[in-house]
N, C-alpha and C positions, 0 to 999 in steps of 0.2 A: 129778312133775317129771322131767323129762328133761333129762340133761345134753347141754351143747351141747357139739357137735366144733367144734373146732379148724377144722373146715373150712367147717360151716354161718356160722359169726361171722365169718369172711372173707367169706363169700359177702355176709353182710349188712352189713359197714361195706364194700364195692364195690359194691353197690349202692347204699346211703346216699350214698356218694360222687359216684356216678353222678347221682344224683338231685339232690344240691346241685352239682354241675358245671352240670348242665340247668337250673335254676331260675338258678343267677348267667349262665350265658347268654342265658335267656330274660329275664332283668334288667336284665341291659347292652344287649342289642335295645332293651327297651322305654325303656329311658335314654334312648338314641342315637336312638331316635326321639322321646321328651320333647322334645331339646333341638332335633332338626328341627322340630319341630312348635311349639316357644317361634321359633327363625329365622324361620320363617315368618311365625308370628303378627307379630313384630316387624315383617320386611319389609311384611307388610300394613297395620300402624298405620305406617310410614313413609309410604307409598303414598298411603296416606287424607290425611294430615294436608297433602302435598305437593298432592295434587287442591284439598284445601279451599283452601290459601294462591293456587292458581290460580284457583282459582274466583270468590274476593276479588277476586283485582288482575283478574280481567276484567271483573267488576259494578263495580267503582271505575271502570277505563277506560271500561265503557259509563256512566258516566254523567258523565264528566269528559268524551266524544265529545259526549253530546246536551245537557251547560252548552254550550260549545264551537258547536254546531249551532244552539242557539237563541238567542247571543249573536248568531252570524252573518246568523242570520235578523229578529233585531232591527233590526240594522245597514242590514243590505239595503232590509227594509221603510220605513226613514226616509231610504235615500238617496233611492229610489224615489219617494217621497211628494215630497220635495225637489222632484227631478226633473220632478214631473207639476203640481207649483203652479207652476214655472219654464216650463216650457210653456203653462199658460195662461194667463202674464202674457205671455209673446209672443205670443199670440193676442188676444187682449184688444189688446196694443200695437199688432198688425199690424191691427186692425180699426178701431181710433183714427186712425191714420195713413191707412187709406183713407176714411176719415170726411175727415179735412183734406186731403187731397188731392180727394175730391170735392167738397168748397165751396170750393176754391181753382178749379177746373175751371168752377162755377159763378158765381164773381165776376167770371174772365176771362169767361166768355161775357154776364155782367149787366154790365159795361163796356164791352163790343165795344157792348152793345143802346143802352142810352141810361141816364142820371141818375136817374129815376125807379125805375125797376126798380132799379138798385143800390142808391138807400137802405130800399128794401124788403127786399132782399136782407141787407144790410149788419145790419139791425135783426133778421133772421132768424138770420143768422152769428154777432151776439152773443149771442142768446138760445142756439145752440146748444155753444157753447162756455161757459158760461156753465152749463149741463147736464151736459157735458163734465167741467168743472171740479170740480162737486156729486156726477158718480161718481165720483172719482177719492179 
């Protein structure tokens, strides 16, 4: 056994020292970056959680836009339809109406002509209103 100096047991609790100064600062780094590293993590699960609640309220919008779109498009499709029976009831009318207007053209000319031919006519005229009447 060799007795220790006075000098070597200084050397060794300043080193000892040294070496636990260097590990509690390599400690505290690694802490200070734990708790960076937990900031982060957090900002990131803030981040995510924020995208998903967007991402929500824009798949809601887009489909409260296409109820919305295909309501509009209902609507349309039945004015439209409205629209295009109403026009061929005015067609249909405007075609009636030169229908009587051309046996009215033809009575006056079977009047101008003579008696006979008008009640010819006249019996034709009722038979076709008469037709008339049966389309309608």
């Amino acid at each position: 056994m060799s007795p220790e100096t006075p000098q070597t047991s200084f050397k060794g609790k300043g080193t000892l020292a040294q070496i636990k100064a260097g590990l509690e600062e390599r400690l505290d780094g690694l802490n200070e970056s734990s708790i960076e590293q937990r900031y982060k993590l957090a900002m990131l699960k803030n981040e995510r959680k924020s995208l998903r609640a967007q991402a929500y309220m824009r798949d809601k919008e887009i489909a409260h836009l296409e109820a919305e779109n295909a309501k509009d498009r209902t609507e349309a499709e039945k004015i439209h339809s409205r629209e295009l029976e109403k026009k061929k009831m005015d067609i249909e009318f405007l075609r009636e109406e030169s229908e009587v207007l051309h046996l009215k053209v033809e009575l006056a000319k079977l009047q101008s002509g003579g008696g006979t031919r008008l009640h010819e006519f006249c019996s034709s005229l009722s038979a076709a209103v008469d037709q008339l009447r049966s389309s309608m």
